[in-house]
N, C-alpha and C positions, 0 to 999 in steps of 0.2 A: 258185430262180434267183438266180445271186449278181448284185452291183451292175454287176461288169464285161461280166455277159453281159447282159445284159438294155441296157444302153448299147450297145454291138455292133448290137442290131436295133431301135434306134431310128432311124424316119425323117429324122428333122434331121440324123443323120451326117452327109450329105456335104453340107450347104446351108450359106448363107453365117448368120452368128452376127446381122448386121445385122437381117434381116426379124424377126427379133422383138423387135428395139428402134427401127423406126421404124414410125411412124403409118399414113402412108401404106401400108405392107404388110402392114397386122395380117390383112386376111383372108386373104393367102397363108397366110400364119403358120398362124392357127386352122388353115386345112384341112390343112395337113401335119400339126399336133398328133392332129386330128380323125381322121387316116388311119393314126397310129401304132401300131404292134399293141401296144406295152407302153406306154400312155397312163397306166394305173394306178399303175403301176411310180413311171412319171416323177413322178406327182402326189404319191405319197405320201415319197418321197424330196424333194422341194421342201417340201413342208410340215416334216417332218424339220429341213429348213436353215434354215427360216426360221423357226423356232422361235421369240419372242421377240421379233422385229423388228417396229415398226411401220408401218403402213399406209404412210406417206409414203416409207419406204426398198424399199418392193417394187417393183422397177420391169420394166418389159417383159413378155411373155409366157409364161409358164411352163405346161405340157404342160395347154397349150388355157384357161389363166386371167392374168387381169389383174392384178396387185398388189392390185386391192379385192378382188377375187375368192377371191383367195387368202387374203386375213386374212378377209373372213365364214365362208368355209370352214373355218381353221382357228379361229372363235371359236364354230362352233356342234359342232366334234368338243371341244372344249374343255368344255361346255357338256353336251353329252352324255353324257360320262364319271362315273360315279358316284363320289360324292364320299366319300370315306374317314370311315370310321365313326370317333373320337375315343375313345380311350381310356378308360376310367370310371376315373377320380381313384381315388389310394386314401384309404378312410377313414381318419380320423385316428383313434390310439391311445387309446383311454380312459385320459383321468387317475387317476392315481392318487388316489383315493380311502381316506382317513383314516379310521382305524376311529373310532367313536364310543366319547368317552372313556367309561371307567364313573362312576356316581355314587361320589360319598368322594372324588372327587380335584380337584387345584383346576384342572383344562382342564374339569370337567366341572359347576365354579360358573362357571366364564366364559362357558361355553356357556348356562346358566341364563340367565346376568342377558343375553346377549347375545339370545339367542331369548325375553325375557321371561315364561319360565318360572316356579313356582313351585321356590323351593331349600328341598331340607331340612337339615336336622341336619348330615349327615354332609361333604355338602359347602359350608356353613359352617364347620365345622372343620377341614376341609382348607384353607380359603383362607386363614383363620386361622392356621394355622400355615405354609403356605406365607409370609405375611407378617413373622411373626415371626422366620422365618429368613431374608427378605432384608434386613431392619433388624439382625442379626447377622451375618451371612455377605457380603450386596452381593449375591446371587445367588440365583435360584431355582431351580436347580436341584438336586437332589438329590444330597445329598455320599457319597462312597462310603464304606464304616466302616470302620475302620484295624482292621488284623487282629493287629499286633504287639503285644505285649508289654507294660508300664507299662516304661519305663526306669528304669535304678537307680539316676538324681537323685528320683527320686519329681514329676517336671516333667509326667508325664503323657502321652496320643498325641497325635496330632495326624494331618489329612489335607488334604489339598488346598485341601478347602474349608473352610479358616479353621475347623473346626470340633472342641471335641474332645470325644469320644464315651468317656464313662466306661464301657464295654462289662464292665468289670472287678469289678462288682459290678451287672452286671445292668441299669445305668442308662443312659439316653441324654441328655445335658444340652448346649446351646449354651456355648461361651465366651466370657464377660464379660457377662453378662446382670445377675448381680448390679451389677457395674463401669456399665456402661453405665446402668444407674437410678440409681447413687449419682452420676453425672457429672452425669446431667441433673435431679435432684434441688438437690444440693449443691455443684455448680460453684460457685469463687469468684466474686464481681459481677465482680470487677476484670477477670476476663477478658473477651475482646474475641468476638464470634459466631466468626467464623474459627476461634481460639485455642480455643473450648469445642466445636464442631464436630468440631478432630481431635482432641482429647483423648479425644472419644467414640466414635472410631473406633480408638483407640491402647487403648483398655476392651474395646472388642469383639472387638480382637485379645489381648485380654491375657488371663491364666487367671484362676478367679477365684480361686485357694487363694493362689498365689503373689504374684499383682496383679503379674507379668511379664507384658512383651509377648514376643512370638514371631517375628514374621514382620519382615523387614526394613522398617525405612521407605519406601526409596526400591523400594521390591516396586511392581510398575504396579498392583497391586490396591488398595494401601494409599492411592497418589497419586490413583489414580479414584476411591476411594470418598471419601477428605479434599478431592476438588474443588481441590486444588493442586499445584504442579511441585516438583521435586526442590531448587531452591533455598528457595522456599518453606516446605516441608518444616521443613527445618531453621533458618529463621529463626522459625518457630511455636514449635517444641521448644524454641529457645533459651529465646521469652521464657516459654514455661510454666517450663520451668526456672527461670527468675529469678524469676517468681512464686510458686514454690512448689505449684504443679500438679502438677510431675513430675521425677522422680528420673534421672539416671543410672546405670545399675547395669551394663555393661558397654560397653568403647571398642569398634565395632566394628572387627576385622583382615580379612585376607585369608580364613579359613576362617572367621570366625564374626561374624555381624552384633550391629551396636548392639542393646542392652537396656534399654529403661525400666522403671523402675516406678512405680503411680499411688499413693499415699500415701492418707490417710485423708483423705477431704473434712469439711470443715465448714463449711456455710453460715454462721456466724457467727466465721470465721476472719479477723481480721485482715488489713490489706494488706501485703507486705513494704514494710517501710521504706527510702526510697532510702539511698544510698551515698552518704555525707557527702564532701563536697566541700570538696580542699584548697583554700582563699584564701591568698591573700599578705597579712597586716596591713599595711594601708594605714599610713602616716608622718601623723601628724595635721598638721594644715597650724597654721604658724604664726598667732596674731593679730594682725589685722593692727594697725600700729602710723605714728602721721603721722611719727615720728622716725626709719623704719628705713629706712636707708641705700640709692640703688639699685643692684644690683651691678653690677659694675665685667667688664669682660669680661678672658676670663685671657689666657696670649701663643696658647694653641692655639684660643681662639674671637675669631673676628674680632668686630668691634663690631657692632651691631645698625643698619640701613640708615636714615638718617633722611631723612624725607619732605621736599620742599622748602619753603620756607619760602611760606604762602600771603601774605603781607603785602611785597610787592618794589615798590615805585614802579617801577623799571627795564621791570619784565616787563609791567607795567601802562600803560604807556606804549608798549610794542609791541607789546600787546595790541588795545590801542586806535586803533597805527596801521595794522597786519594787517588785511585785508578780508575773508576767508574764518576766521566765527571759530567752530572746531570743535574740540571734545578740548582741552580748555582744561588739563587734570589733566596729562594727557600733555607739550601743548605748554610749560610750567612744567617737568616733566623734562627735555626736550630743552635747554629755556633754560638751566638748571644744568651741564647737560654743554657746549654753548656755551661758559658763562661760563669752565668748567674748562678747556676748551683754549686760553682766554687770549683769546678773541674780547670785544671793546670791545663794551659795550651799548648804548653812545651810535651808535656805528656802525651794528652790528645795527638798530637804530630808525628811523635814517636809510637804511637799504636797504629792509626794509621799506615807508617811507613811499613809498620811491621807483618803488620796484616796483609797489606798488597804483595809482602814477599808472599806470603804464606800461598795467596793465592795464585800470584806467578810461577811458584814451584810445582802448584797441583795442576796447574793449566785452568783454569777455571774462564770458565767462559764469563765473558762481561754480564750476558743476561743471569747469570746468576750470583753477580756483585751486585750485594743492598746498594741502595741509590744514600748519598753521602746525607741527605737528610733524616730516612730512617738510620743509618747506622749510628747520628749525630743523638737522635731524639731514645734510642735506645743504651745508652750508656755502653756499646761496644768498643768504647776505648779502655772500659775497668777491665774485660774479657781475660780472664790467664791464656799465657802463648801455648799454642795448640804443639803438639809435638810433631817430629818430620816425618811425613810415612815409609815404612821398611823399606819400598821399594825407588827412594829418590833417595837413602840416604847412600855416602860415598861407599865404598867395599871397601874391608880393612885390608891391610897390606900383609902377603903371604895365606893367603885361606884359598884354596879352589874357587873358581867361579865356573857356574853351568854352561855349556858351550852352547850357543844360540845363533842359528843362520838367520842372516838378514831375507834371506829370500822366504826363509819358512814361515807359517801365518797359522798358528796352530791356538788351539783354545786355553792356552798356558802364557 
């Protein structure tokens, strides 16, 4: 029965929508729900709607239940429903798993000393030589063997891995192994740790027939294993060069890198001697003599500035009448340049004098008496005399004066 028929021969059809939302009519309500032939119908289509809504939005009567009625109803069909079985996870992939190295090889002295196993022979001699070729090479891994040819400089193979493999009579030998003992043997003192460090790396790259290096300097292998930058680099090469470490034997171009070579060391090799230093022969100086003459200045050198004369009565006497006496060196300059512009000293002295009454009378604090050399350099001796203030001059004789207590302290 679909929804619209089953609505059709429900009893509430033709009843008013009210009685199931007031109080007062709930038991009409029930009994017409109660008398409904598709009661079921109705109930399970409300539950349906109300799917989700809580208890307090349920309201009025729905096909014979109350808003509570209807959320217990729907929380014990809820409740009742068997609850979905969960998936079983999927197990996780087995790791890969590493074969175990075999004995002879050097993963498989690691393995030794790491699980404190007893090592034998064979893998001691692998780690052994595994070390010996990263003190050669920088690297532990295994270098692949050059399958070409000997070249027709007679310069040898050479492979990736810094290594050159005499394969050509049968032999496998590292390069610059002899190089690198004669470095660390018979390095000069003179050189510096740095400086004898890539020397032994510039050995290791080198062959040992030739005592050529091979690979570029500024190669990332050669700068990682030397522990220095590209500038670096060649400020080391410089100074082995100047010391006598190391030869230049090719400019590197576009298609072909720089070439050194190591020379023959000998620990009891001298130091290169520096680079003699041009000097200029100093002019002996004359001796000195009480008769020789002082020079004279010529027309293109002006005269030498003479200092003023420290013995002037003049300046001493307006030294003496100045109040603020400060920069005495200075105010002596100033007084000469005065004297220059034609200023009378008698004058000056007398302004001076006059002045420091003026100030004496006003009280004027020292910090605010010009210092005698701006007073000097400002022509305040021309100054016209300032007049006496109202209040320091004397009272005339027979006028009132204001009666004034000493103890009072008033803003007058």
């Amino acid at each position: 029965m679909s929804r619209r028929e089953w609505e059709l021969l429900a009893a509430c059809r033709d009843e008013d929508p009210e009685i199931w939302f007031s109080g007062r009519k709930r038991a009409q309500a029930l009994a017409i729900c109660h008398s409904c032939p598709v009661l079921e119908e109705c109930r399970t289509a409300a539950l349906e709607r109300e799917a989700g809504v809580a208890q307090v939005y349920r309201r009025g009567i729905v096909a014979g239940l109350t808003g509570a009625e209807r959320w217990a109803l729907a929380q014990q069909q809820a409740a009742a429903k068997p609850k979905p079985i969960p998936k079983p996870k999927p197990k996780p992939k087995n790791k890969r798993r590493w074969k175990v190295a075999p004995c002879g090889t050097r993963a498989a002295y690691q393995r030794h000393v790491r699980k404190n196993e007893p090592i034998d022979a064979e893998c001691q001699a692998a780690a052994a030589t595994a070390a010996r070729g990263y003190r050669a090479t920088g690297s532990t891994q295994t270098p692949t063997p050059c399958v070409a040819g000997r070249p027709a400089d007679g310069t040898g193979c050479r492979t990736d891995g810094h290594q050159h493999h005499n394969q050509h009579d049968g032999r496998t030998a590292p390069v610059g192994d002899r190089l690198v003992t004669e470095v660390m043997n018979m390095a000069p003192v003179t050189l510096t740790h740095r400086e004898a460090w890539v020397l032994a790396v510039l050995a290791a790259d080198a062959d040992d027939d030739t005592r050529t290096t091979r690979s570029s300097v500024e190669a990332p292998d050669m700068l990682r294993r030397a522990r220095v930058s590209r500038p670096q680099m060649y400020a080391v090469i410089k100074s082995l060069i100047s010391k006598g470490a190391l030869v230049r034997a090719t400019v590197g171009q576009r298609n072909a890198v720089a070439a050194y070579v190591l020379p023959p060391l000998d620990s009891t090799m001298p130091p290169p001697a520096p680079a003699p230093v041009a000097r200029r022969a100093s002019r002996p100086s004359p001796a000195p003599s009480r008769s020789t003459p002082a020079r004279r200045p010529t027309a293109d050198q002006p005269p030498a500035r003479q200092p003023p004369a420290a013995d002037d009565p003049a300046f001493d006497a307006f030294w003496a009448a100045y109040p603020r006496k400060v920069a005495k060196r200075d105010a002596r300059t100033a007084w000469s340049k005065a004297l220059k512009r034609g200023a009378d000293p008698e004058q000056i002295t007398a302004a001076a004098a006059r002045h420091a009454a003026q100030w004496r009378a006003a009280q004027t604090a020292s910090q605010y008496i010009p210092h005698p050399t701006k007073w000097l350099n400002g022509e305040r001796y021309d100054d016209a005399p300032e007049a006496t203030p109202a209040h320091h001059q004397p009272a005339i004789p027979g006028t009132p004066t204001r009666y004034t207590d000493p103890t009072e302290r008033g803003i007058f």
